[in-house]
N, C-alpha and C positions, 0 to 999 in steps of 0.2 A: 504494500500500500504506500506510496508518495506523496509528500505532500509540495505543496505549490509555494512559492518564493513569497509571494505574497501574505500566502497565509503566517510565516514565520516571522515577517516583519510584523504581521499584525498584531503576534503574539509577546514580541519584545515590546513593542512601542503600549501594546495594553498596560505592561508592568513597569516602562520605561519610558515612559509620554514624551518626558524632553530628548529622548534617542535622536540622531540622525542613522538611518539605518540602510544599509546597502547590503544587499543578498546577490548572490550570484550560482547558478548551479555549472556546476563544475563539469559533467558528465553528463547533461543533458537527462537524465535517468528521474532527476526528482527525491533522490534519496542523495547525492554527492553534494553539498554545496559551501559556501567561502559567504563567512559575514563579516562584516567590521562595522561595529557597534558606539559609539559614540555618545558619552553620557556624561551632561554634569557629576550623577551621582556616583559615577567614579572614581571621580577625585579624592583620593587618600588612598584609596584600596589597593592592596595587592594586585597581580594580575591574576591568581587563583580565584580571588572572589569576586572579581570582575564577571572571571567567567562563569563562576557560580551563580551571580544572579542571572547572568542570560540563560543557562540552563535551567534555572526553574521559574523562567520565563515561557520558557516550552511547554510545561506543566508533562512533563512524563512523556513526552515523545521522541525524546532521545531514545535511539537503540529499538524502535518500532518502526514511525509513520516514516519518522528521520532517523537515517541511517549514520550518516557522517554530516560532521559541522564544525571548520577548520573556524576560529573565533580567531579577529583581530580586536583587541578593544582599548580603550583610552577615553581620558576626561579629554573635553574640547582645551584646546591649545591658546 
C-alpha cells in the first residue's frame, strides 16, 4: 500500500503548521521518498529528535503505508 507525497506533507504540517515542507519520491514507487523539513520548533533540538517529531508526525506509518523516509531537517536559518 503507498502513500502519496502529499498526503505526508499533510501529515507533518498537521503537527508542524509552521513547517516548510518538501517531499520528493525517490523511486517513483510511493513507498521510497527524501523530505526536508523545516521548522521553527527545531530550534534547540538534536537532530534525533528532530527526526523524532517528524516521525510521529506520521502517526504509525512508518514501516507500512511508508516504507523508506530519508529526513533532512533544521530550524529556519
Amino acid at each position: 500500500m503507498a502513500m502519496a507525497a502529499n498526503e505526508i506533507e499533510s501529515l507533518i504540517k498537521a503537527s508542524l503548521p509552521d513547517a516548510v515542507v518538501k517531499v520528493e519520491d525517490l523511486a517513483g514507487d510511493g513507498d521510497h521518498y527524501a523530505a526536508t523539513v523545516v521548522s521553527e520548533q527545531f530550534r534547540g533540538l538534536s537532530r534525533v529528535r528532530q527526526h523524532q517529531l517528524v516521525y510521529a508526525a506520521l502517526r504509525g506509518r512508518m514501516g507500512g503505508e511508508l516504507h523508506a523516509l530519508a529526513l533532512q531537517t533544521s530550524a529556519p536559518e
